[in-house]
C-alpha positions as CSV (number, residue, x, y, z in Angstrom):
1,X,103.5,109.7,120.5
2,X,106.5,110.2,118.0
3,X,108.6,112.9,118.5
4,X,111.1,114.3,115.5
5,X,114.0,117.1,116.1
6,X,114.8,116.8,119.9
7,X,118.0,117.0,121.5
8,X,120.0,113.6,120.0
9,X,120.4,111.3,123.0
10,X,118.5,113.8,125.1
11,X,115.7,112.8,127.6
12,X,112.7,113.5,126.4
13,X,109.8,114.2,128.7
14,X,105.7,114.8,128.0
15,X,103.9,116.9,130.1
16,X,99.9,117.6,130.2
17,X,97.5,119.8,132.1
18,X,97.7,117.4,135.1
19,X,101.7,117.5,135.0
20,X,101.1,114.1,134.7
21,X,105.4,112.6,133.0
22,X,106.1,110.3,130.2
23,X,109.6,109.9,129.1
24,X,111.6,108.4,126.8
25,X,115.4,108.5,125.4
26,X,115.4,110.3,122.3
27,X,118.3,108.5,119.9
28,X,121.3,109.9,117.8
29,X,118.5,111.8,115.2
30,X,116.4,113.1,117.6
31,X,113.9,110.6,117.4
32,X,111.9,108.9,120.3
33,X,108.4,107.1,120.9
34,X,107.0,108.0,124.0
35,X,104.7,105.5,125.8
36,X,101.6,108.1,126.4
37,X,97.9,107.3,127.2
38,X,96.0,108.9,125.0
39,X,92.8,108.6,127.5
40,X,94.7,110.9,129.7
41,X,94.9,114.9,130.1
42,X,96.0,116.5,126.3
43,X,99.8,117.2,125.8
44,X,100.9,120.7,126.3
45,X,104.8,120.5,126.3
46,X,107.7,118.6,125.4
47,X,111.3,118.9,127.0
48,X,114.5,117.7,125.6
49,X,117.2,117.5,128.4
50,X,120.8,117.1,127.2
51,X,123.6,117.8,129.7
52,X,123.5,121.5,129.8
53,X,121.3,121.3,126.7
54,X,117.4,122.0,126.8
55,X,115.1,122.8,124.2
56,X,111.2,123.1,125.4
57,X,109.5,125.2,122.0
58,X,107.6,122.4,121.1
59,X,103.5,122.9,122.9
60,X,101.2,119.6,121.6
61,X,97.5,121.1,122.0
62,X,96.2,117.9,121.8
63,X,97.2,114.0,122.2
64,X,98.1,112.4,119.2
65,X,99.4,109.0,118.3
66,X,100.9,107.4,115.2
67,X,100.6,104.1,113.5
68,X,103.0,101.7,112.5
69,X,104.6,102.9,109.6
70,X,105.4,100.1,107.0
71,X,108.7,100.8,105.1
72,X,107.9,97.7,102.5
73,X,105.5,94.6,102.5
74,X,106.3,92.0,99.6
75,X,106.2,88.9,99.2
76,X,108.4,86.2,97.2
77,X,107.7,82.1,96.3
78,X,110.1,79.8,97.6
79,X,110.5,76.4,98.0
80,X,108.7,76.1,101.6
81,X,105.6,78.1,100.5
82,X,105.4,82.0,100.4
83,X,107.9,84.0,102.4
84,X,106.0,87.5,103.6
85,X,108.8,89.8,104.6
86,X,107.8,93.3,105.6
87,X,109.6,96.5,107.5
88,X,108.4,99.2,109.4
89,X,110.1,102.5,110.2
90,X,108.7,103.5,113.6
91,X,106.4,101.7,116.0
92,X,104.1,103.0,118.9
93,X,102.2,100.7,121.4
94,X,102.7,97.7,119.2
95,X,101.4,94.6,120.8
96,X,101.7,92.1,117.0
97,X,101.4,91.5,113.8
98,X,98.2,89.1,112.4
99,X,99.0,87.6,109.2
100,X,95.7,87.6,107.0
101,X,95.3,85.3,103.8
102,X,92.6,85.1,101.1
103,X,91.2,83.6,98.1
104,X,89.1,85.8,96.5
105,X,90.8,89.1,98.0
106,X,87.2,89.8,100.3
107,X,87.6,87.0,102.7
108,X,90.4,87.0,105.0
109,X,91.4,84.4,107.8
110,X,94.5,83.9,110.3
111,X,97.2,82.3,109.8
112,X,99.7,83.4,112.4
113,X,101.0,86.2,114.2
114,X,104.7,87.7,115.0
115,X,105.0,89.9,118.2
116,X,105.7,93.8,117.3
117,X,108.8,95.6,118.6
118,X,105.9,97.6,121.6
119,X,107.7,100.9,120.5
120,X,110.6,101.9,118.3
121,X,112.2,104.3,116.2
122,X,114.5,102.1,114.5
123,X,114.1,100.1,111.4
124,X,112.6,96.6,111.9
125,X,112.1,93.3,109.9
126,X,110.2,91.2,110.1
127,X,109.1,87.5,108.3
128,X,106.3,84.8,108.2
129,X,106.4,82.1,106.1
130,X,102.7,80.4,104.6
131,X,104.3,76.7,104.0
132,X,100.8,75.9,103.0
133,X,100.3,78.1,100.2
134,X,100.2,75.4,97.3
135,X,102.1,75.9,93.7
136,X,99.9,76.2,91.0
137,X,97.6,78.5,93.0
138,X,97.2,82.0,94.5
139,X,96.7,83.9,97.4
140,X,96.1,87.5,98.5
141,X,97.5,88.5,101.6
142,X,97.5,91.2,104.6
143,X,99.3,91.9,108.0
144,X,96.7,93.7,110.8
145,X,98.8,95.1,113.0
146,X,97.7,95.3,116.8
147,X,98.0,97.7,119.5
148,X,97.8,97.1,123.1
149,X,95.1,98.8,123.7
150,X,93.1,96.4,120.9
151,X,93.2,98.4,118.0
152,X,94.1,97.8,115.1
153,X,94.7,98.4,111.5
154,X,95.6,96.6,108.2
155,X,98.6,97.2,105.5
156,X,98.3,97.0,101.7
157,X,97.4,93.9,100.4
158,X,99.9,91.7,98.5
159,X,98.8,89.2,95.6
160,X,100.8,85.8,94.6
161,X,100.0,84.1,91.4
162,X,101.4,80.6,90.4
163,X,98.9,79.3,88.5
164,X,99.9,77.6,84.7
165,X,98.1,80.6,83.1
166,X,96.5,83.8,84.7
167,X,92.9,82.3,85.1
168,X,91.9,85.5,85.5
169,X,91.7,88.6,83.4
170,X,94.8,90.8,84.2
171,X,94.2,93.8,86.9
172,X,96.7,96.1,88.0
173,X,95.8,97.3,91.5
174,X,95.9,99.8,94.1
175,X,94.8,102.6,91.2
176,X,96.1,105.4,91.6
177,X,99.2,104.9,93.9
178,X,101.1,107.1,96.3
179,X,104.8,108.2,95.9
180,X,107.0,105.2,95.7
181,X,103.5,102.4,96.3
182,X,104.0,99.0,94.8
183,X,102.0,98.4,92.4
184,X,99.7,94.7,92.4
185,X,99.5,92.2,88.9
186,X,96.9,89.8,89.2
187,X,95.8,87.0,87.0
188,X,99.4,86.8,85.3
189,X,101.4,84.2,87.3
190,X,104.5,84.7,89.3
191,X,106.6,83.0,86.6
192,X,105.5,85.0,84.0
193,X,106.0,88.5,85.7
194,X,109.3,89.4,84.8
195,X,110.8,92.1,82.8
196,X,110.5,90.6,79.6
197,X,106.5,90.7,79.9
198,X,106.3,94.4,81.7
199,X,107.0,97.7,80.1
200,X,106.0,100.9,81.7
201,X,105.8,104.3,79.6
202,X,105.0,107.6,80.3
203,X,102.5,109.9,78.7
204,X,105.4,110.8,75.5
205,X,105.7,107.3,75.2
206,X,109.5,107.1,76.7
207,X,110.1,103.9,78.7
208,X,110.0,103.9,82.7
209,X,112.4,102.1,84.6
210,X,110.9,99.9,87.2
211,X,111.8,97.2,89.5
212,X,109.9,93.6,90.8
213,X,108.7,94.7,94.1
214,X,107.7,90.8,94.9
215,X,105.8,88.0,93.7
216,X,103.2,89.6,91.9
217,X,104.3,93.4,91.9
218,X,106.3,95.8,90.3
219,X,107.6,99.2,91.8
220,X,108.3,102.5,89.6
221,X,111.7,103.9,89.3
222,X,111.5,106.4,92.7
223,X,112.5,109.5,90.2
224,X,109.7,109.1,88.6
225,X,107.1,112.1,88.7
226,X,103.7,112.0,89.9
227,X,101.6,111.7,86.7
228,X,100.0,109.2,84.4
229,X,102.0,106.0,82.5
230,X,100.9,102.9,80.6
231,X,101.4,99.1,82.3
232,X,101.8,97.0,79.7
233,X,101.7,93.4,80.9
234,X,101.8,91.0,77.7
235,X,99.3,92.2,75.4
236,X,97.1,94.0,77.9
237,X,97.8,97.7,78.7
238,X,96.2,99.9,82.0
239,X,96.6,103.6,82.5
240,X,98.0,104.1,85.7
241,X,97.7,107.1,87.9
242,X,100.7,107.9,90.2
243,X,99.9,110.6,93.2
């Protein structure tokens, strides 16, 4: 379980109705993943131990655990393939990380794995490079990230276009996105995706800053309020919903 707003640098201990102990070092924010088995009693207190500092408000009714949370998943051509570089910002009982690829977006196969970081609270990057993706094609791709335990779960999906000409009718995808979410171009290629082809407005019509978020994507200006804005990729234009 993740733990936010203990003691910095203070011991941090689980209990449950069995009195059954995990514990873990909390670090300079107050932060800490604790190793807990969730097949176990539920939680029902947390203790931060500093030196003569303790602070044991905190009751957990009930076990809970978090995923791996992905800070950014992009994905840029170079001269070797497709470089897939992702972050996340903590990580709990996290055996690896399967990279997934696909054709057609629906059908996904392995193409490697990276070992996770088991637990963490700290920033971590990670890369995989797909030296057989082929120029003049394109690719979808996906990490499923593992736990120890054999469960799993997959990120957002990341598209990479380098065909001559977007074979493709242009799509703008995930629709609507969350906060600061990337959002996917397909059937333009990567070459082509720049700012000179993209202009994003809002619903007066103003001009949106924005930013290429990888091979195929583009991110909105982070100030920008939730709401509804126009994509305009060449001659094409989508509504797009921001959440």
């Amino acid at each position: 379980m993740l733990v936010q707003f203990a003691i910095p640098n203070s011991n941090v201990s689980i209990y449950n109705a069995n009195g059954y102990v995990a514990q873990a070092n909390a670090n300079a924010q107050g932060i800490v993943a604790v190793p807990y088995d969730c097949s176990l009693a539920p939680i029902t207190a947390v203790l931060s131990v500093y030196g003569q500092q303790i602070c044991d408000d905190a009751t957990i009714s009930t076990a809970a655990t978090l995923p791996v949370k992905y800070t950014y998943f992009r994905s840029e051509v170079v001269a070797g393939g497709v470089d897939l570089k992702w972050a996340t910002s903590y990580e709990f009982n996290n055996q690896k990380f399967v990279v997934e690829k696909s054709k057609d977006g629906k059908n996904y196969v392995e193409i490697g794995s990276i070992a996770g970081a088991e637990n963490s609270t700290a920033e971590k990057a990670y890369s995989f490079l797909d030296v057989d993706f082929q120029r003049g094609g394109s690719a979808f791709y996906r990490i499923r990230q593992v736990d120890f335990d054999g469960r799993s779960e997959y990120s957002k999906v990341v598209f990479v276009d380098t065909r001559n000409s977007g074979s493709d009718k242009v799509k703008i995808f995930p629709n609507p996105i969350q906060g600061n979410e990337p959002v996917q171009i397909s059937g333009i290629n990567s070459a082509d995706l720049n700012k000179g082809n993209i202009r994003v407005f809002n619903v007066t019509g103003n001009l949106v800053g924005f930013k290429m978020a990888g091979s195929n994507a583009i991110q909105l200006d982070e100030n920008a309020p939730t709401g509804l804005y126009i994509i305009r990729v060449l001659d094409q234009s989508f509504r797009l919903m921001k959440k």
